[in-house]
C-alpha positions as CSV (number, residue, x, y, z in Angstrom):
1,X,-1.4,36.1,-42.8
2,X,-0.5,32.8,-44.5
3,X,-1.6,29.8,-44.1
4,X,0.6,26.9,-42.3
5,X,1.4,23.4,-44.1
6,X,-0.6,22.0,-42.0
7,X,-3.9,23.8,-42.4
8,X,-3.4,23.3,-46.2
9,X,-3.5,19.4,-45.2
10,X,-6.4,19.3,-43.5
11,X,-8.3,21.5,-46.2
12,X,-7.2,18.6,-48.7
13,X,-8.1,16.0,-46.0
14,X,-11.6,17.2,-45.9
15,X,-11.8,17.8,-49.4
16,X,-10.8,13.7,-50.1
17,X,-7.7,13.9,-51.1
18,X,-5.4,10.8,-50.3
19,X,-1.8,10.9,-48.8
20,X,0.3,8.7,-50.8
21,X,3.1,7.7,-48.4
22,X,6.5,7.8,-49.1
23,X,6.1,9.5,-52.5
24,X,7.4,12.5,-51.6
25,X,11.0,13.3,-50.5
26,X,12.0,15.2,-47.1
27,X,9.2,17.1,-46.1
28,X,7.7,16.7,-49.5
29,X,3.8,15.2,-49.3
30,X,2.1,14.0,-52.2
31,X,-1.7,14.5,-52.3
32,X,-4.0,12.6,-55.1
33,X,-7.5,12.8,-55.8
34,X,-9.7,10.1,-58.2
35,X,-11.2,12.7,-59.8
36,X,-8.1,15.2,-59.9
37,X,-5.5,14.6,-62.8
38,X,-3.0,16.9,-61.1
39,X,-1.4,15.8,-57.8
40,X,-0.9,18.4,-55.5
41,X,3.1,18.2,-53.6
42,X,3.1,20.2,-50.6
43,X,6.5,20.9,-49.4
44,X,7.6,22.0,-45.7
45,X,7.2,21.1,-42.6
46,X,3.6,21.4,-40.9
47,X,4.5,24.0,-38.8
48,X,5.9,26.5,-41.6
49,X,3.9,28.9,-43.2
50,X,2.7,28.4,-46.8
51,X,4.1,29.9,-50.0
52,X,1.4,31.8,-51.8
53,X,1.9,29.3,-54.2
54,X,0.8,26.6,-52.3
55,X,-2.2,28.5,-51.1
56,X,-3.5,28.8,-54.9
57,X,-3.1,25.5,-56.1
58,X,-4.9,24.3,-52.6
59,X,-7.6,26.5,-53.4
60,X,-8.0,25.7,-56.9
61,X,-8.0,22.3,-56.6
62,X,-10.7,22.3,-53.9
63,X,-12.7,24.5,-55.8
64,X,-12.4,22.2,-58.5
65,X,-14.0,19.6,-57.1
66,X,-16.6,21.2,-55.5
67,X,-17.4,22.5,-59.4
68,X,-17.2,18.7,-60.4
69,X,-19.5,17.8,-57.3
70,X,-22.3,20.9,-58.7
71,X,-21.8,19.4,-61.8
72,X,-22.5,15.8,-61.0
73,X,-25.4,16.8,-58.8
74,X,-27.3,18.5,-62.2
């Protein structure tokens, strides 16, 4: 079963990832990270399932950090 917006927000919320408001357009949100390159755009509204898509690049991008975290800890 697929995640919903929403859910994907508060995994990036709890990752440290920063809303940039009014960035995005519509339902657009906009999601930056200092030690991401890549923002990650989420579109839909909160109560709308997720594209697979969206799912991976949430994923990877939180794994990402927590890779950069290990790494920094070394």
């Amino acid at each position: 079963m697929p995640k919903k917006i929403r859910e994907l927000k508060q995994m990036l919320q709890k990752a440290g990832f920063t809303l940039l408001p009014k960035r995005g357009k519509g339902s657009h949100s906009y999601w930056v990270h200092p030690h991401i390159p890549n923002p990650i755009v989420l579109s839909g509204k909160d109560s709308k399932d997720a594209k697979p898509y969206q799912e991976k690049d949430v994923i990877a991008a939180v794994k990402e950090l927590e890779q950069l975290e290990e790494g920094n800890e070394s």
